[in-house]
Legacy VTK file of the C-alpha trace (Angstrom):
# vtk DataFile Version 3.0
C-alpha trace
ASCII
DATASET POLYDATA
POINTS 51 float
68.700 -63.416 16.876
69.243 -61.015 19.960
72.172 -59.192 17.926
69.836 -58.494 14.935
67.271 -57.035 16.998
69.088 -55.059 19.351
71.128 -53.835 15.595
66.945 -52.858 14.330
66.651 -51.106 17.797
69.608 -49.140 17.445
69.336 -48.175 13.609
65.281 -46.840 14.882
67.410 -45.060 17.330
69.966 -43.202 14.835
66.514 -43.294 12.669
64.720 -40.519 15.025
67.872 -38.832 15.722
68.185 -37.920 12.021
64.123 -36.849 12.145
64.995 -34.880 15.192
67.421 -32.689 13.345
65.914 -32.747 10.220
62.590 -31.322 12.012
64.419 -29.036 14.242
66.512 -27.967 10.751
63.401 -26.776 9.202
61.835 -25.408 12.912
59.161 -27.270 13.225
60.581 -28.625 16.471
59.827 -25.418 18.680
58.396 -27.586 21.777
61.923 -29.542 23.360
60.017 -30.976 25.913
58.075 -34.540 25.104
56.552 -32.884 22.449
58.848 -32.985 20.013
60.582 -36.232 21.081
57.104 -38.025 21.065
56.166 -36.489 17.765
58.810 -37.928 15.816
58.800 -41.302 17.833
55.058 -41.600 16.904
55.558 -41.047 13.313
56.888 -44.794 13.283
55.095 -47.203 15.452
58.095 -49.372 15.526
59.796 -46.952 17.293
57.093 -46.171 19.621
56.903 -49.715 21.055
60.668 -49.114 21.787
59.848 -46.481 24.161
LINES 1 52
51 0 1 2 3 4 5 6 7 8 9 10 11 12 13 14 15 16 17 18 19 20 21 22 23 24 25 26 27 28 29 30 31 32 33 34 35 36 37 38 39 40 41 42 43 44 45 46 47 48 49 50
């Protein structure tokens, strides 16, 4: 059970790096501070519990 959720934790991980790029790709990522980071981790709540 552990191995499965630390493999969800790390796919939500690649998950928001793709978002990250794909936002920063179309420059809608201007703030590199928490702003951006926090944007894309609150689009998913799952993600947000993670951190």
């Amino acid at each position: 059970m552990a191995s499965s959720n630390r493999s969800a934790r790390h796919r939500a991980k690649l998950k928001a790096k793709l978002n990250r790029r794909k936002l920063r790709r179309h420059g809608l990522m201007k703030k590199k501070k928490a702003g951006g980071r926090m944007k894309v981790l609150g689009a998913s709540k799952r993600a947000s519990g993670l951190r």
